[in-house]
C-alpha positions as CSV (number, residue, x, y, z in Angstrom):
1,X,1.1,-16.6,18.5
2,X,-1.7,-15.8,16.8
3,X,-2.9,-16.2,13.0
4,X,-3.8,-14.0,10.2
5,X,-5.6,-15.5,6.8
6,X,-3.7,-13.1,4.6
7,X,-5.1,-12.5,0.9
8,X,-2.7,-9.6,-0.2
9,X,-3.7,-7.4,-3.2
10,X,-0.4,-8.4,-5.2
11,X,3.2,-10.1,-4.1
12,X,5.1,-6.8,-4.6
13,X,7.2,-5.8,-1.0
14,X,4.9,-3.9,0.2
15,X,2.0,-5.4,0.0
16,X,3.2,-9.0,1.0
17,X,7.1,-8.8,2.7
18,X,6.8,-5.6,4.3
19,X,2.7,-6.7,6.1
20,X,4.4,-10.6,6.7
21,X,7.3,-8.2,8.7
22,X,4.9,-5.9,9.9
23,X,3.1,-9.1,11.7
24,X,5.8,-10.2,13.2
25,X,6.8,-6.6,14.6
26,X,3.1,-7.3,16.3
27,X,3.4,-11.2,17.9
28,X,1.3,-12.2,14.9
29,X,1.7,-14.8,12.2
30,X,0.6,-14.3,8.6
31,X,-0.6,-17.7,6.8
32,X,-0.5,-16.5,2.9
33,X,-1.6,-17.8,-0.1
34,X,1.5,-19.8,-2.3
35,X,3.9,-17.5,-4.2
36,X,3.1,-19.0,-7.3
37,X,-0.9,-18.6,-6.4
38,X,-0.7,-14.8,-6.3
39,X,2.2,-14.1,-8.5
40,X,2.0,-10.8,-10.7
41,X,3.9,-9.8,-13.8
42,X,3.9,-7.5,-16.7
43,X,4.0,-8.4,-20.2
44,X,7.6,-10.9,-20.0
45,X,7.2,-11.6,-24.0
46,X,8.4,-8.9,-26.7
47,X,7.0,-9.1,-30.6
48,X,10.0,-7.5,-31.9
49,X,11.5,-7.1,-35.7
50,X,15.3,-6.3,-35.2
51,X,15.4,-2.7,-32.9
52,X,11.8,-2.0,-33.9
53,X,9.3,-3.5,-30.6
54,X,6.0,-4.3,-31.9
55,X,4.6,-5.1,-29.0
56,X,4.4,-6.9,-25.8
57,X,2.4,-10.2,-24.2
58,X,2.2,-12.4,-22.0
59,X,1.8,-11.1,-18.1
60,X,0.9,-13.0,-15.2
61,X,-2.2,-12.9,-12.8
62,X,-3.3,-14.7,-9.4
63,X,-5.1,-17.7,-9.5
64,X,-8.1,-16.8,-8.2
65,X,-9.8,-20.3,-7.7
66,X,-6.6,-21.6,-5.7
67,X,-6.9,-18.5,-3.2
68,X,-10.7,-19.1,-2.7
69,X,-9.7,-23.1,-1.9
70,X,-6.7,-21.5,0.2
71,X,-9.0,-19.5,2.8
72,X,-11.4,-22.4,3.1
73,X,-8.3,-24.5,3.9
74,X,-7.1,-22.5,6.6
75,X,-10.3,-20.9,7.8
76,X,-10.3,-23.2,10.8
77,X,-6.6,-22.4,11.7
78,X,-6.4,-19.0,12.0
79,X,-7.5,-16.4,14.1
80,X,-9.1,-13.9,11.6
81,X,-8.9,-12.9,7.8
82,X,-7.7,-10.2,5.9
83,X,-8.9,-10.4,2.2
84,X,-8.4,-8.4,-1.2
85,X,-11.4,-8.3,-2.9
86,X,-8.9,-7.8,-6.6
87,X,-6.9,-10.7,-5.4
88,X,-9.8,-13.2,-4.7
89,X,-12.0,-12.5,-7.7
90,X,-9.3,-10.9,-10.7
91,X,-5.2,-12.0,-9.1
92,X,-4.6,-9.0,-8.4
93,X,-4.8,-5.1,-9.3
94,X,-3.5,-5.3,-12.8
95,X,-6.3,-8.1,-13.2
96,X,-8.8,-5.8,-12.2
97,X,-7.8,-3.2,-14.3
98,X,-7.9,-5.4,-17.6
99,X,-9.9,-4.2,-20.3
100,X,-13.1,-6.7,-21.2
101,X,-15.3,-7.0,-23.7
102,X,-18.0,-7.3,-21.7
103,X,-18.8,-5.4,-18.5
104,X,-20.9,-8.3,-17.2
105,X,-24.5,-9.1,-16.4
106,X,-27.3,-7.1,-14.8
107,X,-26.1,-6.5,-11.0
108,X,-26.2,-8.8,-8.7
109,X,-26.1,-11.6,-11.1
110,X,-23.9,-10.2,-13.1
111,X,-20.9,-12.4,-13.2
112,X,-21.4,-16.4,-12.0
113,X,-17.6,-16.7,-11.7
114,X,-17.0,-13.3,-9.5
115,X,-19.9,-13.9,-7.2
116,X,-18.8,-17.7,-6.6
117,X,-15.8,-16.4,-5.4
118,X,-16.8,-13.5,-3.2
119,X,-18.8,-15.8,-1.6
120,X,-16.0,-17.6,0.0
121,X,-16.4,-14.4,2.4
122,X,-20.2,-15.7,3.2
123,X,-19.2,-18.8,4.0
124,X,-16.0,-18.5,6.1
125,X,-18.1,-16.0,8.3
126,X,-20.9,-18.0,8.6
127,X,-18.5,-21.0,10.2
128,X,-16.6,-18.7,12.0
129,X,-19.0,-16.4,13.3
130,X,-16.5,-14.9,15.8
131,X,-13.5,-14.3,13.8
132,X,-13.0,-11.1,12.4
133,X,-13.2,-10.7,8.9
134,X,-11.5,-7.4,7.2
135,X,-11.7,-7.2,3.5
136,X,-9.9,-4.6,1.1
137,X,-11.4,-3.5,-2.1
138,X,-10.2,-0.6,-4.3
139,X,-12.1,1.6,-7.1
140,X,-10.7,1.2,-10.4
141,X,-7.5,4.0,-11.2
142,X,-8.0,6.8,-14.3
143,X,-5.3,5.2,-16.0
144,X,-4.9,1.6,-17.7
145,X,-2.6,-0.8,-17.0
146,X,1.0,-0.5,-18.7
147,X,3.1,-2.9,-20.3
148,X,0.5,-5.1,-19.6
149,X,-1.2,-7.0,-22.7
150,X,0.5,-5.1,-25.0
151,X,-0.6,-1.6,-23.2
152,X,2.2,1.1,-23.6
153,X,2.5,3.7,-21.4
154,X,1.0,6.0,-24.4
155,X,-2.1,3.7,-23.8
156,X,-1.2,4.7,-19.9
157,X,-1.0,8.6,-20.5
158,X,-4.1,9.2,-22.9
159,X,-6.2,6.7,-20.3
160,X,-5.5,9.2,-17.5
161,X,-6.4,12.6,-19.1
162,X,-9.2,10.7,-21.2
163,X,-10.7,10.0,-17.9
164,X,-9.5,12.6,-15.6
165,X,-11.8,14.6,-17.3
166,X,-15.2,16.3,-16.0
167,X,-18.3,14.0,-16.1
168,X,-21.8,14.4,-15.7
169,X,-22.9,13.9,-12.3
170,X,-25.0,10.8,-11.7
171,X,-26.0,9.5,-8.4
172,X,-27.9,6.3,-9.4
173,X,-26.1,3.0,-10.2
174,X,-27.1,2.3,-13.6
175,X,-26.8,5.8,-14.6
176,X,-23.1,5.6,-13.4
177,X,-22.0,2.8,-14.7
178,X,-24.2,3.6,-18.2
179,X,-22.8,7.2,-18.4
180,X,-19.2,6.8,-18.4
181,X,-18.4,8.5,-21.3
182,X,-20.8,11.6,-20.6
183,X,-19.1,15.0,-20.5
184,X,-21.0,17.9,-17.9
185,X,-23.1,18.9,-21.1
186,X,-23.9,15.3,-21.6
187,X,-22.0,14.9,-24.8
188,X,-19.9,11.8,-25.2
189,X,-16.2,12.7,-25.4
190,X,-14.1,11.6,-28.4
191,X,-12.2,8.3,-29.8
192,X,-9.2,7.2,-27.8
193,X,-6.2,6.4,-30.1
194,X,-3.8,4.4,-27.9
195,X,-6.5,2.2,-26.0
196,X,-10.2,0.6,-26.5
197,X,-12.1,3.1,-24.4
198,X,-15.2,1.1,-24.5
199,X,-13.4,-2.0,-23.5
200,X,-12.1,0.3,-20.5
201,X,-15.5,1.0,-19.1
202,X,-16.3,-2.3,-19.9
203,X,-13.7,-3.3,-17.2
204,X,-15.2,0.0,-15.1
205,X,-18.2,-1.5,-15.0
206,X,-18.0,-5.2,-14.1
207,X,-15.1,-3.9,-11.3
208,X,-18.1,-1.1,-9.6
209,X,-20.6,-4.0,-9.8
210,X,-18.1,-5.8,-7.5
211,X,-17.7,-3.3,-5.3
212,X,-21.3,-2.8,-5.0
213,X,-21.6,-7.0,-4.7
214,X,-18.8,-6.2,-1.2
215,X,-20.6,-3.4,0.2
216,X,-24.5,-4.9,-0.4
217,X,-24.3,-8.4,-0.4
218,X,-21.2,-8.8,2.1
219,X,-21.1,-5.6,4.3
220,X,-24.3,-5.2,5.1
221,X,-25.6,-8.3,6.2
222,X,-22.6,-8.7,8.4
223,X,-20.2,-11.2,6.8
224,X,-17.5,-8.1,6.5
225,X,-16.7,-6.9,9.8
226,X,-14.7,-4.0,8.4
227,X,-14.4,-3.0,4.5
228,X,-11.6,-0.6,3.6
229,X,-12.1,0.9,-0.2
230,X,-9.5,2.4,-1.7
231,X,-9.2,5.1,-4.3
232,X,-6.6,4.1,-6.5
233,X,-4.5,6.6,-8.0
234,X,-7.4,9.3,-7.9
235,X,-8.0,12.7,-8.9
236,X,-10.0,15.5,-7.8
237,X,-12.5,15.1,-10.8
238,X,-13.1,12.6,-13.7
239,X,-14.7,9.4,-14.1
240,X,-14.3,8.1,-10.8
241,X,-16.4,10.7,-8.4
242,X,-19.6,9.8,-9.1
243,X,-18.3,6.0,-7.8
244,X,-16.5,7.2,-4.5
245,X,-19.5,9.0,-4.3
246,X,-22.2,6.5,-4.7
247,X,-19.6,4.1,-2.4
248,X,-19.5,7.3,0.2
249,X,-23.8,7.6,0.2
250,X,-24.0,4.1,0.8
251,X,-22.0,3.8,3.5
252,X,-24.1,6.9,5.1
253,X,-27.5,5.1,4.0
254,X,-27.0,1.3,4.0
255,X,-24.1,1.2,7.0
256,X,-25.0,3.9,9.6
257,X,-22.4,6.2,8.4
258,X,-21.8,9.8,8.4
259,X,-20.0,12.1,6.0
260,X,-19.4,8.8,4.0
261,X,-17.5,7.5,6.4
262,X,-18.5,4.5,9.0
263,X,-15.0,4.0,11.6
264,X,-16.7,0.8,12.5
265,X,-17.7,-0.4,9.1
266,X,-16.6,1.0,6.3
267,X,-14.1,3.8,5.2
268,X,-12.9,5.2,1.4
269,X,-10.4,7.3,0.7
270,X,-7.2,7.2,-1.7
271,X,-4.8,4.2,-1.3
272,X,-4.1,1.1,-2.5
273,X,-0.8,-0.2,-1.9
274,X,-1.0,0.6,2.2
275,X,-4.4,-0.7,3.3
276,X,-2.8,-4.0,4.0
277,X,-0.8,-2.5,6.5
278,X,-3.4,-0.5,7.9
279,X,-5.6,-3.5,8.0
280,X,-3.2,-5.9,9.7
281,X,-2.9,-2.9,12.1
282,X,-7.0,-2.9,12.9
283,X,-6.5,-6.8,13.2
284,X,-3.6,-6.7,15.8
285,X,-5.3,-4.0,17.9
286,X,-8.6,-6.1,18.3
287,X,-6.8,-9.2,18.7
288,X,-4.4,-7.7,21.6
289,X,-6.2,-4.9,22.9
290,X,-10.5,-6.2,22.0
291,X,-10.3,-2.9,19.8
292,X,-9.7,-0.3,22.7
293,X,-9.3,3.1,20.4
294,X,-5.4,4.3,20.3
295,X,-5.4,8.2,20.8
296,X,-3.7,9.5,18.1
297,X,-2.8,12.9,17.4
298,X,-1.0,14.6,14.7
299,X,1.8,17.6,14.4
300,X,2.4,19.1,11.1
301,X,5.6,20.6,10.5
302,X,5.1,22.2,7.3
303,X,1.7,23.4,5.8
304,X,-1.2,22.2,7.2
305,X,-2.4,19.2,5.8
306,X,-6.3,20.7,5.1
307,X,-4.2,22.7,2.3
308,X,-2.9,20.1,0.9
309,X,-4.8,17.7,-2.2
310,X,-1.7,15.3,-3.6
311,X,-1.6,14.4,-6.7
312,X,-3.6,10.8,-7.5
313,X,-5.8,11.7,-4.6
314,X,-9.0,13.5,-4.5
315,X,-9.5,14.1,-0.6
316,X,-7.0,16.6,1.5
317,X,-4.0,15.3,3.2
318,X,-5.4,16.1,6.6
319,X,-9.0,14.1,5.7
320,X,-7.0,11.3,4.7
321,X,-4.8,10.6,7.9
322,X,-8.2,11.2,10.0
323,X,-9.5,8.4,7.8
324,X,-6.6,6.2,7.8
325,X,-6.4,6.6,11.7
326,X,-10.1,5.2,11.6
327,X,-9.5,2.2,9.4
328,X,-6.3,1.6,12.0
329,X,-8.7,1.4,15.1
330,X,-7.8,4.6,16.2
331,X,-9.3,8.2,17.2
332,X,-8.1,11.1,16.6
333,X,-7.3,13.6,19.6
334,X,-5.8,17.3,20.4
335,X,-3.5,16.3,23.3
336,X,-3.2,13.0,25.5
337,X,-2.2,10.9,23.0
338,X,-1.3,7.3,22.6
339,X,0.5,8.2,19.3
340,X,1.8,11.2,17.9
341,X,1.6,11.4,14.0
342,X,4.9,13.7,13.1
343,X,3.5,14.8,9.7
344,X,6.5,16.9,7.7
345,X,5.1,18.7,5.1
346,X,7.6,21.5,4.3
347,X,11.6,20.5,4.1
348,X,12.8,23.7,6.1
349,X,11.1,22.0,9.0
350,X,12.7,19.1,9.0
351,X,15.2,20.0,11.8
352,X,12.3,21.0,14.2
353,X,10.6,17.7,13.4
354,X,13.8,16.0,14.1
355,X,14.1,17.7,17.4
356,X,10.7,16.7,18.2
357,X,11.0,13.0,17.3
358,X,14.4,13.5,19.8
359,X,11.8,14.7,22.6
360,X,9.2,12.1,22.3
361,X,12.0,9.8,22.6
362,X,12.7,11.0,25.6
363,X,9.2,11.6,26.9
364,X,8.3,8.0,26.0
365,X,6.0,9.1,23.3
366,X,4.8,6.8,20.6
367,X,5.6,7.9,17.6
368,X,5.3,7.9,13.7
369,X,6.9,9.8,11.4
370,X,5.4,10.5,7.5
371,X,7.9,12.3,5.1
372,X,5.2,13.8,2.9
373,X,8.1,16.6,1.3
374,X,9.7,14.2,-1.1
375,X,7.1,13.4,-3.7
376,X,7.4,9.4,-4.0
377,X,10.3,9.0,-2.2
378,X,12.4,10.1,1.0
379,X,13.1,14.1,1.3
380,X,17.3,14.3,2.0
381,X,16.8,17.1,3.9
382,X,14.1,15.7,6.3
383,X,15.9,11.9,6.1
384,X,19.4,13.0,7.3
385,X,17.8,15.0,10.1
386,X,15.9,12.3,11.4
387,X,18.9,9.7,11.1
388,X,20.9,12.6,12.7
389,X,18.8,11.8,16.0
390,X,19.5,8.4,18.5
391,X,15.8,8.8,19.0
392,X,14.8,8.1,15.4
393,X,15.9,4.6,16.1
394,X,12.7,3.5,18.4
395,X,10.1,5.5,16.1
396,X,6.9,3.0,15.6
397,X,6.6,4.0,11.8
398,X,7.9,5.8,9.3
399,X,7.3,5.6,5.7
400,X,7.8,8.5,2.2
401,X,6.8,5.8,-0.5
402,X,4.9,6.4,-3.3
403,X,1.6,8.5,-2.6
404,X,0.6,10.4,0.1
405,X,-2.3,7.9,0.8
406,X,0.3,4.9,0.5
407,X,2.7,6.3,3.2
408,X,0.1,6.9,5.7
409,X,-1.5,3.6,5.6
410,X,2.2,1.5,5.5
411,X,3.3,4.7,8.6
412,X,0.1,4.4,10.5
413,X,0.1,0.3,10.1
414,X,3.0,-0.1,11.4
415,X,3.0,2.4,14.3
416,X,-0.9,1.0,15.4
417,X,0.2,-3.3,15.4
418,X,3.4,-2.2,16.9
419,X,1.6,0.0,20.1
420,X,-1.2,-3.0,20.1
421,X,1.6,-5.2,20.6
422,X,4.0,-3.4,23.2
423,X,1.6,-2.3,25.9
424,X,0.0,-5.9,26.1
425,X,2.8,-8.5,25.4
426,X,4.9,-9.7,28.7
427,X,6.7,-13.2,27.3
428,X,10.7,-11.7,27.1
429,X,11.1,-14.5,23.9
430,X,7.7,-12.9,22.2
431,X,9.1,-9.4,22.9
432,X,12.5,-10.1,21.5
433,X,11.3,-12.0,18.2
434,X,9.3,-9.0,17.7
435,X,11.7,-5.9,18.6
436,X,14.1,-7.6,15.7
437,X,11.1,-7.6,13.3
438,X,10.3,-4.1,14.1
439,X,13.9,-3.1,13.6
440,X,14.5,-4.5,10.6
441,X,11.6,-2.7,8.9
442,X,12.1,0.2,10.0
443,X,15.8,0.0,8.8
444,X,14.2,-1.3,5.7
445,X,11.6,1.6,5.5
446,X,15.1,4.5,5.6
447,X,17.2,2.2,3.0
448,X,14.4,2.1,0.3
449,X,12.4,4.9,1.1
450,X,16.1,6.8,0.6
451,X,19.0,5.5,-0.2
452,X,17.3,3.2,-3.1
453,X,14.0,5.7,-4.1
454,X,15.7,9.0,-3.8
455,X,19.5,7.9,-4.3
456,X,20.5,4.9,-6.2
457,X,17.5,4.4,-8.5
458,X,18.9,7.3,-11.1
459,X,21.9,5.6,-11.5
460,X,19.3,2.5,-12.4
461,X,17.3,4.4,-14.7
462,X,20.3,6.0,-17.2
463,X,21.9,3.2,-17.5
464,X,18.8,1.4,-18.1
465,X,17.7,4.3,-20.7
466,X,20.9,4.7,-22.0
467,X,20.6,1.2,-23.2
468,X,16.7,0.0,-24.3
469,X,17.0,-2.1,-27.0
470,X,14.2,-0.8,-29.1
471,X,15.0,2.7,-31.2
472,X,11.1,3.3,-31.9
473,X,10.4,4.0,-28.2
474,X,11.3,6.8,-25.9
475,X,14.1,6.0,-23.7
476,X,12.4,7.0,-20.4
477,X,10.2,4.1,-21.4
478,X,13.3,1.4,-20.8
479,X,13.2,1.0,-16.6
480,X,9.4,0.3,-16.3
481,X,10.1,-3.2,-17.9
482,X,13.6,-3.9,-18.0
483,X,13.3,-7.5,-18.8
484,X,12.2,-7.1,-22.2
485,X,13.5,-3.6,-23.2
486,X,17.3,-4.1,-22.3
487,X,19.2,-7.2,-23.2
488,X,19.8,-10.1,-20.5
489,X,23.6,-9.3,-20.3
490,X,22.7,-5.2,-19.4
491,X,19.8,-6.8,-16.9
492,X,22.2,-8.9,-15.1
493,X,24.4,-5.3,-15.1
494,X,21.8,-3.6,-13.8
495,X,21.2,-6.5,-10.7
496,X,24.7,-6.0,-9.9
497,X,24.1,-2.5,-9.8
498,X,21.8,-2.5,-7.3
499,X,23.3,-5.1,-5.2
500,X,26.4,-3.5,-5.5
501,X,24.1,0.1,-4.3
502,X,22.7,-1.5,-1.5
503,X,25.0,-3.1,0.0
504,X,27.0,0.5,-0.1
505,X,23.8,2.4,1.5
506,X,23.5,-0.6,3.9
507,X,26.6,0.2,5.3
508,X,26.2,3.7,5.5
509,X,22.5,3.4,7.1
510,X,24.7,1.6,9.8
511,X,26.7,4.2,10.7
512,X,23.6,6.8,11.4
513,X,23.4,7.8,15.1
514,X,19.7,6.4,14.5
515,X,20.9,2.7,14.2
516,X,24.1,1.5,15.1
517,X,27.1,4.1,15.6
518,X,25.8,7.1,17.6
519,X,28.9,9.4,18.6
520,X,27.5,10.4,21.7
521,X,24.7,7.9,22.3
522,X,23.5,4.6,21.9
523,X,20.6,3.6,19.8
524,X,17.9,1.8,21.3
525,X,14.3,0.3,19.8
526,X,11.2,0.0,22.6
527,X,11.3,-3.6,23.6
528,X,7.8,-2.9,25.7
529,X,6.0,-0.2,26.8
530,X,4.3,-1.2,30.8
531,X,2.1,2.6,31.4
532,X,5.0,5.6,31.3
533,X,8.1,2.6,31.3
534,X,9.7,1.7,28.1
535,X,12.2,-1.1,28.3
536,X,14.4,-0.8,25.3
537,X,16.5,-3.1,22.9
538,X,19.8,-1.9,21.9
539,X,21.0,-2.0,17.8
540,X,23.5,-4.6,17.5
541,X,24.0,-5.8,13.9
542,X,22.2,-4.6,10.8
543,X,22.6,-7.1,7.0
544,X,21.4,-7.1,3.8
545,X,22.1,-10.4,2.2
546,X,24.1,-9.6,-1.5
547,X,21.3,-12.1,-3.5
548,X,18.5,-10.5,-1.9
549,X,17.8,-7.5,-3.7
550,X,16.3,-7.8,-6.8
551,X,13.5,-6.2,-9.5
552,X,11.1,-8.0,-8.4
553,X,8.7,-6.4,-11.1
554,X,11.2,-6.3,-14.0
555,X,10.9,-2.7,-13.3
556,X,13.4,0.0,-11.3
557,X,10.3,1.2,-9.5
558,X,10.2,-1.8,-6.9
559,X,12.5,-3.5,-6.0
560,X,12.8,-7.3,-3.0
561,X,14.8,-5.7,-0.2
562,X,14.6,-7.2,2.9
563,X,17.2,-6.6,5.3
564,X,17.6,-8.1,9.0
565,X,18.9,-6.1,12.1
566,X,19.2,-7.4,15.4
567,X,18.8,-6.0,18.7
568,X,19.8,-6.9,22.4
């Protein structure tokens, strides 16, 4: 089996569990960092007088100089690396987001401690010359962190309009980074109340001259073999364009690219929280397949997606699949395909998506499904119609969490390492560790995506509202950091909760004709896939142990699930 060097971008599920899954759903083994070595937290500390909070401390970053001794540990081992540029030099993407007093040196030299780190890259590439290196780096969100070093989510709200506003266009580095406050007239725009603004761009700055430090010290010479940027929680306007771009022109001018975009070098475009998937999905297809390009096409059922802008992203729904399918290894065709991409955009087309998920199932067409009616969660009209279908059950990907950008990339990821895996694999034992890996994510992937994001989690959030501890905050503040605004009797409540949740919708995921108890059918997974033959693994057992699920984050927005399903 082969080995991944994996430096995720933070230990929440889906950027650690769900790629470590998704690796073994390809034949591939992911050597990561220890827990305790990339571990993030909010603030876990409240300053509080009686029921009045006065504020919060005390969160928790990666340690970045243990995760730069950690790769040059296990360089030797592996097979190729996947790094996160916020992981390696700040623990994470709260720790690049952390407001500074100081936004660092003149560029290149403009951070002794940053550079030492990102040079770990250098070196591991010079030593392994043949080993491909992937990196992921992201541009700094509008908004600040929340609940994190005693930021509130007014701090979060004024940050995001504050800087989703209109600035002066600049195409020159220093005047970027120098002109962050500029309105289009040129005019600085006014005090913030809730947050340092200056200490913001301060952290603006010193994160841009990173990413420049990636693309021109790293990228270019060659010591990245493939740099994915993503636009974190972005917006059509505001004081990120004139970074993606200044990113966009240098990939034309410095990397050979076109339109800002270089499929063999470097891509941008909004994600965050899926570009490990997507990455792992490059690295399995040029580890099992020497990069052959997967023909993938997509089918919209719904709007187009060149209509569509989401919120948090600046680039059309449509742009950003093409991109996603070139940081996957892929290339996008008309007909033929490898892959279809069943993209459902409207929820009165949910049954004619369904039926064409049940056709490709009996074509023996990959597939992957993206539920992009729902928002940040699973569509119910769109989810029980693809449950509804036997054929559901041997999908490659599927994914409706969070952004747009986030459920292509974790969609796409897992549908690209899956095919890379399936058309070249032959050991039965290899196959079959691998068809249970894939199964249980994707079982995963319908029971959070659904039955926790779209179902259970109100029933989280009231009672967690209906009892924060503090009466000078909102209550719709309470479930974004349950473990200091409810007491440790209503926490436990609420973990009981959602055991007690889960363990209900794991039993009634079970009985959907896409898993286990078909009426008329059987459900299968794709076992391997030999030219137009698919030799399939039927669902046997599907369990969620009671302990496992858990706020991993303190928060109701993510939650440790990780359930295992077995096939035969």
């Amino acid at each position: 089996m082969k080995k991944i060097l994996y430096v995720p971008l933070d230990d929440r599920p889906v950027n650690l569990d769900d790629v470590i899954r998704q690796g073994q759903s390809a034949g591939l083994q992911l050597i990561t960092p220890r827990r305790s070595d990339i571990r993030n937290r909010l603030d876990s500390v409240a300053d509080a007088c009686d029921d009045q909070l006065l504020g919060t401390s005390s969160p928790r970053f990666g340690r970045t100089a243990n995760i730069r001794e950690f790769i040059l540990e296990h360089a030797a081992s592996v097979d190729g690396f996947i790094i996160s540029i916020d992981m390696l030099v700040y623990g994470g993407l709260i720790g690049s987001r952390r407001l500074r007093t100081s936004g660092g040196g003149m560029y290149p030299e403009y951070d002794a401690d940053a550079t030492h780190l990102l040079d770990v890259i250098r070196k591991v590439k010079r030593q392994y010359p043949r080993k491909p290196v992937y990196v992921l780096d992201t541009i700094m969100r509008l908004a600040t962190n929340t609940f994190v070093e005693n930021l509130n989510f007014d701090a979060y709200t004024e940050a995001r309009n504050h800087m989703g506003q209109p600035r002066q266009p600049f195409t020159e580095f220093n005047e970027i980074i120098n002109g962050y406050d500029l309105s289009i007239d040129g005019t600085p725009y006014g005090d913030t109340i809730y947050f340092n603004k200056n200490h913001y761009y301060h952290a603006r700055q010193h994160k841009f001259k990173t990413n420049l430090y990636v693309l021109d010290q790293l990228v270019k010479p060659g010591y990245i073999d493939f740099l994915a940027v993503g636009v974190d929680d972005a917006k059509t306007e505001g004081v990120q364009i004139n970074e993606i771009r200044f990113v966009e022109n240098y990939i034309n001018q410095a990397l050979g690219g076109s339109g800002g975009q270089n499929p063999d070098r470097a891509i941008i475009l909004p994600d965050a929280d899926g570009l490990g998937h997507s990455l792992l999905a490059r690295m399995a297809n040029q580890l099992h397949r020497e990069g052959a390009k997967t023909k993938v096409s997509i089918q919209y059922y719904g709007p187009h997606g060149s209509t569509i802008i989401n919120p948090y992203e600046y680039m059309n729904l449509h742009e950003n699949l093409l991109r996603h399918i070139d940081i996957i290894g892929g290339q996008f065709v008309s007909e033929d395909p490898d892959m279809e991409v069943i993209a459902v955009t409207a929820a009165d087309r949910a049954s004619d998506a369904a039926n064409r998920v049940a056709s490709n199932g009996s074509d023996h067409q990959a597939t992957v499904v993206v539920d992009f009616v729902g928002g940040g969660a699973s569509d119910s009209a769109v989810t029980e119609a693809l449950l509804a279908s036997s054929c559901t059950g041997r999908i490659l990907g599927y994914s409706a969490w969070n952004t747009a950008g986030n459920k292509i990339g974790i969609s796409l990821g897992m549908g690209q390492a899956r095919y890379a895996f399936l058309v070249t694999e032959k050991h039965p034992a290899a196959l079959g560790k691998a068809v249970n890996a894939h199964g249980s994510l994707l079982f995963k992937r319908f029971l959070k995506d659904y039955y926790y994001k779209t179902m259970a989690i109100a029933e989280v959030r009231n009672y967690s509202r209906s009892h924060m501890k503090y009466t000078n905050l909102p209550q719709s503040v309470a479930d974004q950091n349950m473990l200091i605004f409810n007491t440790p009797s209503d926490f436990q409540h609420l973990t009981e909760l959602l055991r007690d949740q889960m363990q209900t919708y794991t039993d009634l995921l079970r009985t959907k004709p896409a898993f286990l108890r078909g009426d008329t059918s059987k459900a299968y997974n794709v076992r391997q896939i030999q030219g137009s033959n698919w030799s399939l693994a039927e669902y046997r057992r599907a369990e969620l142990d009671r302990d496992n699920p858990q706020y991993i984050w303190g928060r109701a927005f993510e939650i440790t699930l990780n359930p295992t399903v077995v096939l035969h």
